[in-house]
C-alpha positions as CSV (number, residue, x, y, z in Angstrom):
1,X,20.5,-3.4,-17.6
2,X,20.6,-5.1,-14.0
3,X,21.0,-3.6,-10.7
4,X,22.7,-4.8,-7.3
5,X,21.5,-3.3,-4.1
6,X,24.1,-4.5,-1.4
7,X,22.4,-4.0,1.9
8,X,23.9,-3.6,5.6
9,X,22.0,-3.1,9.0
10,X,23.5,-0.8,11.6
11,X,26.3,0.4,9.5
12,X,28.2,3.1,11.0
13,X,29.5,5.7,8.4
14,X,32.0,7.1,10.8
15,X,33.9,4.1,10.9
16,X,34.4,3.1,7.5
17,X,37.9,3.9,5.7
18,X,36.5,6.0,3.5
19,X,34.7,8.3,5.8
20,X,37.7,8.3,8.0
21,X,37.6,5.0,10.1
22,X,41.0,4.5,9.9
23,X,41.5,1.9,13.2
24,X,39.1,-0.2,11.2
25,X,40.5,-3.3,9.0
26,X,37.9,-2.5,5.9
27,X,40.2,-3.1,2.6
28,X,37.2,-3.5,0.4
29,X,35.2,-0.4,1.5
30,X,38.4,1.6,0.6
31,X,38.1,-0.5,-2.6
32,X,34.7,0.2,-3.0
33,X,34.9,3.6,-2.5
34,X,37.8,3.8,-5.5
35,X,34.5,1.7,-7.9
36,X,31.8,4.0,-6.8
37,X,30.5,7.4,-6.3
38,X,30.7,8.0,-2.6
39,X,27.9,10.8,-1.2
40,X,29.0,12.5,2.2
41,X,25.7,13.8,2.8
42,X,23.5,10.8,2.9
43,X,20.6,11.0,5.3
44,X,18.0,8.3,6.6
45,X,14.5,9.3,6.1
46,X,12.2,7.0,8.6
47,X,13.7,5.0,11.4
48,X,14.6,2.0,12.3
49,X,14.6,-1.1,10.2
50,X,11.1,-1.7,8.6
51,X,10.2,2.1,8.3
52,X,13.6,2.6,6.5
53,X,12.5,-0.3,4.3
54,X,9.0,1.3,3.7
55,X,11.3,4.2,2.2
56,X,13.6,1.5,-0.2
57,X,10.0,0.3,-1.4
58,X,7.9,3.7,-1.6
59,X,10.4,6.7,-2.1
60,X,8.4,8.7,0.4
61,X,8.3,9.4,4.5
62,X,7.2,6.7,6.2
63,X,7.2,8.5,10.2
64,X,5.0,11.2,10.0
65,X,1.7,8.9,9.4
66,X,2.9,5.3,11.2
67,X,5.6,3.6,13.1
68,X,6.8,0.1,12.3
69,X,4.3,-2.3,9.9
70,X,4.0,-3.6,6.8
71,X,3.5,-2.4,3.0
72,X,0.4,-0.6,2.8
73,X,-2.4,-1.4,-0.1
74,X,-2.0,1.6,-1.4
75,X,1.6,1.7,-1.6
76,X,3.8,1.8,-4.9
77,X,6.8,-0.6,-3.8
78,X,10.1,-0.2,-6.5
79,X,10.6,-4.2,-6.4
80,X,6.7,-4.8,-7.3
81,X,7.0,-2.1,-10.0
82,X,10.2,-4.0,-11.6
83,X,8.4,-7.5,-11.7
84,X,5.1,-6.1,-12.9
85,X,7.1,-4.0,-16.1
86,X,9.3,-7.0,-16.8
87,X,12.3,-6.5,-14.4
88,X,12.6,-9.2,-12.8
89,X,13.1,-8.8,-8.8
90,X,14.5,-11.0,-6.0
91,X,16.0,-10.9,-2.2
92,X,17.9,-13.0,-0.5
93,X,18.4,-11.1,3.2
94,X,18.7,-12.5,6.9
95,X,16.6,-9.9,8.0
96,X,14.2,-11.7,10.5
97,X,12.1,-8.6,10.8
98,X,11.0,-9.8,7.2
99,X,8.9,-12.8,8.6
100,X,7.2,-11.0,11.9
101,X,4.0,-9.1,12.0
102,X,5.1,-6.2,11.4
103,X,7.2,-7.2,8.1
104,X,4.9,-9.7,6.4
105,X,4.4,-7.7,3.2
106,X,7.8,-6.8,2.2
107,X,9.3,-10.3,0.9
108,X,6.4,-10.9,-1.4
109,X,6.4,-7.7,-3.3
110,X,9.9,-9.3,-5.2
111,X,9.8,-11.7,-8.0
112,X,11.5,-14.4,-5.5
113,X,13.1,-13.9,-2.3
114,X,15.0,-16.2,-0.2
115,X,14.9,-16.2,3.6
116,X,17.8,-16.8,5.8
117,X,17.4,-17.8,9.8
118,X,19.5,-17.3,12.8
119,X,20.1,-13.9,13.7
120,X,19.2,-12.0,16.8
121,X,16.3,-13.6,18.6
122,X,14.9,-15.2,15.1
123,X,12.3,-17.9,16.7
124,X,14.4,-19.9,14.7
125,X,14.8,-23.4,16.4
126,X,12.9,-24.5,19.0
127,X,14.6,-25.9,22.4
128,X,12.4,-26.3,25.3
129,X,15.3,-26.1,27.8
130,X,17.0,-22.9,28.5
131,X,20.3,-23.0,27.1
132,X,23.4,-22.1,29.1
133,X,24.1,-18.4,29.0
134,X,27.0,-16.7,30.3
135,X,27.4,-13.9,32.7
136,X,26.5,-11.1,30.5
137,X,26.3,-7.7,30.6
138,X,23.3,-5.5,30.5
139,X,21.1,-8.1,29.3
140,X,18.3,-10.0,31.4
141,X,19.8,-13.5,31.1
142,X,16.4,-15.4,30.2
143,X,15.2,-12.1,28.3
144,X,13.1,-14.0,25.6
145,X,14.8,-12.7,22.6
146,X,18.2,-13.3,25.0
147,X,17.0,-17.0,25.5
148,X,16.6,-17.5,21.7
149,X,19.7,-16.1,20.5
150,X,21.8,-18.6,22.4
151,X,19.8,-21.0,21.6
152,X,20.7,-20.5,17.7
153,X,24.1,-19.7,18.5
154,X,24.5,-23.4,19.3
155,X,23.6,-24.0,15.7
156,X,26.0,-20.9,13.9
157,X,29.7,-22.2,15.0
158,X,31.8,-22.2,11.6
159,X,31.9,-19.6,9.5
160,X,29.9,-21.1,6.7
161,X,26.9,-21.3,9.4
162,X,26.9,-17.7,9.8
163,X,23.5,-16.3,8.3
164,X,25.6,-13.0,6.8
165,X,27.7,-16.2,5.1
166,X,25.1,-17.7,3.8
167,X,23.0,-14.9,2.3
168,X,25.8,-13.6,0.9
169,X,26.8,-16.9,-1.0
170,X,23.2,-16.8,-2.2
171,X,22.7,-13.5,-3.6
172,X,26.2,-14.5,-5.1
173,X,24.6,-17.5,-6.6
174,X,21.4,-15.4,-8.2
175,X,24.6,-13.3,-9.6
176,X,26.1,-16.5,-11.4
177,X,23.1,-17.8,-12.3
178,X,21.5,-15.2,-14.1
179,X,24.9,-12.7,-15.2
180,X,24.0,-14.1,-19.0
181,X,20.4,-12.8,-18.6
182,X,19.1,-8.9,-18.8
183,X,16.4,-7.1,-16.8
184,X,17.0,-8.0,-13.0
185,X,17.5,-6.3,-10.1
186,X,18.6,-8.1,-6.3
187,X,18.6,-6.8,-3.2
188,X,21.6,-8.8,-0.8
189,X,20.5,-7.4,2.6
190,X,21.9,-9.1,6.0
191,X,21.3,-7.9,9.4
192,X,25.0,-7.4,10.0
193,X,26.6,-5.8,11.5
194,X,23.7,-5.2,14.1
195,X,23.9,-6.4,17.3
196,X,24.7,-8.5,18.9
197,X,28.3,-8.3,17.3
198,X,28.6,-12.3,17.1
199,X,31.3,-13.1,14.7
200,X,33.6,-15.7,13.7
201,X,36.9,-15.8,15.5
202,X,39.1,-14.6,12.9
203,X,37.0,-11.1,13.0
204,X,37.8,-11.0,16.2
205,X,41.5,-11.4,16.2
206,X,41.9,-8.8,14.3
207,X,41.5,-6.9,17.2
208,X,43.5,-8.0,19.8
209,X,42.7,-6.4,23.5
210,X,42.9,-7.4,27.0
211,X,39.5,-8.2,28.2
212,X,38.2,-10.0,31.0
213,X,35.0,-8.9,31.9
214,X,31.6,-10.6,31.4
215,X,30.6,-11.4,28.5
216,X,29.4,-8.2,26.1
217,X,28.4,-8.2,22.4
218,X,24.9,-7.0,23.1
219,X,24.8,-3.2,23.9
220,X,21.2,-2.0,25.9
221,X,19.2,0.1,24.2
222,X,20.0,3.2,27.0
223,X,22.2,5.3,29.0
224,X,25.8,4.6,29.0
225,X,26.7,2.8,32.8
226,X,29.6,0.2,32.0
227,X,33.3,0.7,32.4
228,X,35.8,2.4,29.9
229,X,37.1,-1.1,29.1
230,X,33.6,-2.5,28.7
231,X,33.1,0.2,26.4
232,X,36.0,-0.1,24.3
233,X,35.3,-4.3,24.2
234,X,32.0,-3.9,22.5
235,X,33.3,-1.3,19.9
236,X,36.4,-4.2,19.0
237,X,33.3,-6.9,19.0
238,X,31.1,-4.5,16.5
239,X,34.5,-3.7,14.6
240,X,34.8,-7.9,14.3
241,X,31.5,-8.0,12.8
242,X,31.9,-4.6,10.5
243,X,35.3,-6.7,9.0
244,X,33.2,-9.7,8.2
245,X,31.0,-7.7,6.6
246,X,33.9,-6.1,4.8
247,X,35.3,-9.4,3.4
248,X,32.3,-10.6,2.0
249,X,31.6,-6.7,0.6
250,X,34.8,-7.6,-1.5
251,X,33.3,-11.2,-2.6
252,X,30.3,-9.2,-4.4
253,X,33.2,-6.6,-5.8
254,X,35.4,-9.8,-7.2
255,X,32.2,-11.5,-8.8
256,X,31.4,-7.9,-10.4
257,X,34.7,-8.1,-11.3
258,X,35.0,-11.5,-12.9
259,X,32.3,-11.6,-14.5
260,X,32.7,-8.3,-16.2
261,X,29.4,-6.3,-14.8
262,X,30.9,-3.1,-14.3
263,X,30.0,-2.4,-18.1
264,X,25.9,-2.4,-16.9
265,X,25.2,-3.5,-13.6
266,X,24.2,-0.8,-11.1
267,X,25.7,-1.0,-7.7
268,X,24.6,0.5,-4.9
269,X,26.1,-0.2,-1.0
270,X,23.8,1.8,1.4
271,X,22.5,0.6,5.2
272,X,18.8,1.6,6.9
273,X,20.7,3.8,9.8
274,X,23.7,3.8,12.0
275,X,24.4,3.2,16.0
276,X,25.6,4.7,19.0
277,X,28.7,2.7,20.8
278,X,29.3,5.2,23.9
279,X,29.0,8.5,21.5
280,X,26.9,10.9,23.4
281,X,27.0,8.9,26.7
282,X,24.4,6.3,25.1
283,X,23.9,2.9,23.3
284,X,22.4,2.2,20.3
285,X,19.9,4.4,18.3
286,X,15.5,4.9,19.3
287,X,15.8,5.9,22.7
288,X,18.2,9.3,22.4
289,X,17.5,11.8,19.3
290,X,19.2,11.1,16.2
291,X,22.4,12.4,16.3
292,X,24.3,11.9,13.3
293,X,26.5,8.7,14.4
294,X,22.8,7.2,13.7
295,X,20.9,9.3,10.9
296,X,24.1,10.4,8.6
297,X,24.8,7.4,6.9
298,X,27.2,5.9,4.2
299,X,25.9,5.7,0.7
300,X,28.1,4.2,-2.6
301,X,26.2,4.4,-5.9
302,X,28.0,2.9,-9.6
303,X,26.1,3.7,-12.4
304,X,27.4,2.4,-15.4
305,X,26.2,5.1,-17.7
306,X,28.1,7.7,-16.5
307,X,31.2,5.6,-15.4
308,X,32.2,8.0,-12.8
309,X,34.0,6.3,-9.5
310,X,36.5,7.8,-7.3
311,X,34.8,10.7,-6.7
312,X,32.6,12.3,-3.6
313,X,29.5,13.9,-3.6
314,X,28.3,16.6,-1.6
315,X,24.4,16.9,-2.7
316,X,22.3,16.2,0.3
317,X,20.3,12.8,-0.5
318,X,18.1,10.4,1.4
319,X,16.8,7.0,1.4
320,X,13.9,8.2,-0.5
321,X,15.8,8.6,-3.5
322,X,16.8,5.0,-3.9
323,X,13.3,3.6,-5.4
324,X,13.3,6.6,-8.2
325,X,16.6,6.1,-9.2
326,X,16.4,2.5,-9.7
327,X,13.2,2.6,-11.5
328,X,14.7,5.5,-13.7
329,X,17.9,3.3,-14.0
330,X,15.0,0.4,-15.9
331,X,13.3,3.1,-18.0
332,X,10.0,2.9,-15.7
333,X,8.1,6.6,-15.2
334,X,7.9,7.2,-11.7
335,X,4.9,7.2,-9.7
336,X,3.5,11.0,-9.1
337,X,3.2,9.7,-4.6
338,X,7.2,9.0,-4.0
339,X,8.9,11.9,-2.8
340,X,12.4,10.8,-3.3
341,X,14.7,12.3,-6.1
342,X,16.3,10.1,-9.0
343,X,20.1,10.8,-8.6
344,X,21.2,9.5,-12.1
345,X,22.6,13.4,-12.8
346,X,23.6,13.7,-8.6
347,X,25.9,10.7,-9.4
348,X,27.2,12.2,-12.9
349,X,27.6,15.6,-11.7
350,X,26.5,16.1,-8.1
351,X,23.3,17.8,-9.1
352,X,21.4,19.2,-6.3
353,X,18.0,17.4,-5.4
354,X,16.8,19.4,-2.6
355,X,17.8,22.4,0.1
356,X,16.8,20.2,2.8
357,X,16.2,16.7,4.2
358,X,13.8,15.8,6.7
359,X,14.2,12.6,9.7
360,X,12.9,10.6,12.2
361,X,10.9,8.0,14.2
362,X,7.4,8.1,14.9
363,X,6.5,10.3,18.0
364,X,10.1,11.5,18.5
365,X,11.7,14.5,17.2
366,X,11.3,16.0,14.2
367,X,14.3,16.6,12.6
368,X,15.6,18.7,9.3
369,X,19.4,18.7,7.6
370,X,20.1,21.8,5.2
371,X,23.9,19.7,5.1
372,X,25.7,22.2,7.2
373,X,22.9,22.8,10.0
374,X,21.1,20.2,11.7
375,X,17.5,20.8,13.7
376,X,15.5,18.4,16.2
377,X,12.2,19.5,17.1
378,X,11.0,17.8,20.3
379,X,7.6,17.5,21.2
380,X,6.4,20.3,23.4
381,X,4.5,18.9,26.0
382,X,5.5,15.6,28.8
383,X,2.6,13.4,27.4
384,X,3.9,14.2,23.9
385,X,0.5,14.1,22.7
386,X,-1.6,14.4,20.2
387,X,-0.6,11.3,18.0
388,X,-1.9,8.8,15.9
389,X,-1.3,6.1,13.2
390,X,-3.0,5.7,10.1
391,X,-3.1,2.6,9.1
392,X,-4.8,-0.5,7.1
393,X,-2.5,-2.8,8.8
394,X,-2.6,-2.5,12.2
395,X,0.8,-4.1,13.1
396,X,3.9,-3.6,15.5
397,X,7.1,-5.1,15.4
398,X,6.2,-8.6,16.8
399,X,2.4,-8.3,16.6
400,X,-0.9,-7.4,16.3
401,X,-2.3,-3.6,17.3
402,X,-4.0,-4.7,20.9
403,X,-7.6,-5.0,21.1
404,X,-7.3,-1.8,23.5
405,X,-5.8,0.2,20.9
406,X,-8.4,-0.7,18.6
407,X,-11.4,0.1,21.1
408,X,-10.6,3.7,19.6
409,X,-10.5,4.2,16.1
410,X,-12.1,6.2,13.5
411,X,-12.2,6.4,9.6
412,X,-9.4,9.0,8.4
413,X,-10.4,11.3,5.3
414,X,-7.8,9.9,2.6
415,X,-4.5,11.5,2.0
416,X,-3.6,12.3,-1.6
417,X,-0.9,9.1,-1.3
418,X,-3.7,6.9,-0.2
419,X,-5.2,6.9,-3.7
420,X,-8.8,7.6,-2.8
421,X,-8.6,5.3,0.2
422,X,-9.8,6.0,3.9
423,X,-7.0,4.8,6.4
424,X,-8.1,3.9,10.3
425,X,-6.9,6.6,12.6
426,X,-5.5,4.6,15.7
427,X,-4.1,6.6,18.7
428,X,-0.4,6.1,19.3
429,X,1.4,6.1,22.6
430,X,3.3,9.3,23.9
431,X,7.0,8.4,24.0
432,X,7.2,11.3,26.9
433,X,10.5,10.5,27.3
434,X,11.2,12.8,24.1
435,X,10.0,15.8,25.7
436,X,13.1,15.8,28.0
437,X,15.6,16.0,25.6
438,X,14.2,19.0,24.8
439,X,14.8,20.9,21.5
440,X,18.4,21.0,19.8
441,X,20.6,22.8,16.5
442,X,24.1,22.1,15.9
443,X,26.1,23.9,13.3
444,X,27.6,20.6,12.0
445,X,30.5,22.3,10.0
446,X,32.2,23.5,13.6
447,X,31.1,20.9,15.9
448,X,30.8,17.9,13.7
449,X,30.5,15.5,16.7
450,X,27.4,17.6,17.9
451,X,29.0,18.2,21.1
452,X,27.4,21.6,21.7
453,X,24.1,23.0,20.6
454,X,23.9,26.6,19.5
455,X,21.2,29.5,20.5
456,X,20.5,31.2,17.0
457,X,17.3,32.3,16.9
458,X,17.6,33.6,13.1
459,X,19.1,29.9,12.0
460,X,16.1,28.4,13.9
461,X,13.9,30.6,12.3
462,X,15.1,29.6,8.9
463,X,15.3,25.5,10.1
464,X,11.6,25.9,11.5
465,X,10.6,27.0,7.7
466,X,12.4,23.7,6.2
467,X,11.3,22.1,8.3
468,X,7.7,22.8,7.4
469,X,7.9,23.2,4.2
470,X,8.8,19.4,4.1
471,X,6.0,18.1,6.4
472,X,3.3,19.6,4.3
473,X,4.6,18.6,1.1
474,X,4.3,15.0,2.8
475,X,1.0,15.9,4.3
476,X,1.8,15.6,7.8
477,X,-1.2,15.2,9.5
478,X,-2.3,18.7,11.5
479,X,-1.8,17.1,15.0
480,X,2.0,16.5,14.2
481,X,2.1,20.4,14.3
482,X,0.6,20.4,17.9
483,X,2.7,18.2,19.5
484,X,5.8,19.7,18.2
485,X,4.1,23.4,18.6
486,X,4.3,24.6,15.3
């Protein structure tokens, strides 16, 4: 048995073919869809990028306990659990979260891994003067991670130099070399189509719009304040990128093809989370609660064991469930801490793994998914307090906890996940800027585009109970409760 895990960053469900994108030029999702199992109610878990990875590794919640950082000691990660039981593991991503502080742990649970440079702010190469910029929009100009992406850019001008290009050819190349050979599983993850939306030219033309305004494939992370036209730009520049993912999607799907793995190769085509381009008046995902645009995401499973493809599923599934079903999919028992649900009889039949799925970032809402109702629990007071991490690796994104943030720690009792083992208990910052939004519940069904939030105090009731229900089956710890006034 083998397994492909085909991994996309930022990838928004809405705008694919087969979950009604229809403006977008995608011919190998729409293929895809007609090869796989396609679920339409997919949730993230933990947000963003390393948190949702924690998930792929762990099968449980990773935002309740910790923001961003690394494997834990005490974790069970999926790709660690193949190599050590004789499934051989490997990743080849552009991901350059991978090789910061807050990442570090992640590559080296695989067999083999291969590391691709170049996108976003990657400290990739090194130019001491400041490279020319254009006019841009929303973006400081000599911004650091601003500074560095130009200065990479000057390196990425044909196609082939793209990073997406190259880690594609190279999990395409693990494919050829090892199709004769049994037991493996590889993850293909690139950053695309993230911003900034920097694609080749022939991406781009397949959009065609007058434009001519500063320079804008870089959305902030805030409040909607450009133009109409500026709006509608970076959409076509994130559509570019979405259709250069789609072509090389349809490279893995003719090498499946070819070389006949259909008959035993698992596939599955999922993202970490989705984006905001204008929806809701904002940009890009964090900042705002997670409306669906960002936590309802696309999700294609083939499992060659039950041979079933063209067909949706409506079971409610998470991120979560990934690590189970691929260590099910290899015959490994799975460990009694992950959380997630193995979705070998969801894909056969569309067996229901839970009544509920639970979402979000650290600090931020708390938010719960029943599929047809959708609940976000903001904190109830401005400081947004109490909070903490727990933690043996004190990591953010880009670096070390501060030596102010460890003047105040203690020794946490262990949770049951934690195997026996006392975590530090580090206090986290507020966020008060969640407060503001205040609570929210749409009925997703009638207002799919979460437009207007209903005032139904027996729904709520029943939301506040899931939502519970699911914190202390992952052990939230009792100040969580507090802060959201539960």
């Amino acid at each position: 048995m083998r397994a492909i895990m085909l991994m996309f960053d930022t990838l928004n469900r809405h705008m694919l073919p087969p979950y009604g994108g229809d403006w977008i030029h995608a011919p190998n999702f729409a293929r895809l869809a007609e090869k796989t199992v396609v679920f339409d109610q997919a949730y993230v878990g933990s947000m963003p990028c390393m948190p949702a990875r924690r998930e792929i590794h762990t099968g449980r919640y990773n935002f309740l306990h910790r923001s961003w950082g690394p494997i834990e000691p005490f974790d069970d990660s999926m790709p660690e659990l193949l190599k050590k039981n004789g499934v051989y593991s490997h990743l080849v991503t552009d991901h350059q979260h991978y090789w910061e502080d807050g990442g570090g742990t992640y590559h080296t649970r695989y067999s083999s891994y291969e590391l691709i440079r170049g996108q976003e702010g990657d400290s990739w190469k090194g130019e001491v003067a400041d490279p020319q910029i254009p006019e841009m929009i929303a973006t400081k100009q000599l911004d650091p991670w601003t500074r560095q992406d130009w200065v990479n850019r000057k390196y990425i001008r044909e196609e082939k130099d793209f990073p997406q290009a190259q880690t594609m050819e190279k999990g395409l190349e693990f494919i050829r070399t090892n199709h004769m050979e049994d037991q493996w599983f590889v993850q293909i993850e690139t950053f695309d189509p993230h911003e900034p939306f920097y694609a080749p030219q022939k991406y781009r033309d397949l959009y065609p719009h007058q434009y001519e305004g500063k320079h804008f494939d870089w959305p902030p992370y805030g409040k909607v304040k450009e133009t109409k036209e500026e709006i509608e730009h970076v959409r076509f520049e994130y559509a570019a990128l979405l259709s250069m993912c789609d072509h090389y999607l349809g490279k893995v799907l003719d090498t499946m093809d070819e070389l006949d793995l259909w008959k035993d190769t698992m596939l599955i085509v999922n993202t970490d989370h989705g984006y905001l381009l204008g929806e809701h008046d904002w940009w890009a995902k964090v900042i705002m609660p997670f409306y669906n645009e960002i936590a309802h995401m696309p999700l294609f499973i083939w499992d060659p064991r039950s041979g079933k493809c063209n067909e949706r599923r409506n079971s409610l599934v998470q991120t979560i469930d990934l690590a189970p079903t691929l260590l099910e999919f290899f015959g490994l028992d799975i460990p009694v801490d992950m959380q997630g649900k193995v979705l070998k009889e969801t894909i056969a039949s569309d067996h229901r793994v839970r009544e509920a799925a639970l979402y979000g970032v650290h600090g931020a809402h708390v938010n719960v998914t029943d599929g047809r109702y959708v609940y976000m629990r903001a904190p109830v007071s401005k400081d947004n307090t109490p909070l903490y991490h727990y933690t043996l690796m004190p990591t953010h994104m880009r670096s070390r906890f501060s030596l102010k943030e460890l003047q105040e720690i203690s020794l946490q009792e262990p949770f049951s996940f934690t195997k026996g083992i006392q975590t530090l208990k580090i206090k986290a910052a507020g966020y008060s800027h969640f407060h503001s939004f205040g609570t929210l519940l749409f009925d997703v069904n009638e207002d799919p585009f979460q437009q207007h939030p209903i005032q139904d105090q027996n729904v709520e009731t029943n939301m506040i109970g899931m939502l519970k229900q699911l914190m202390e089956a992952n052990e939230a710890p009792l100040e969580q409760y507090v802060r959201l006034g539960l």
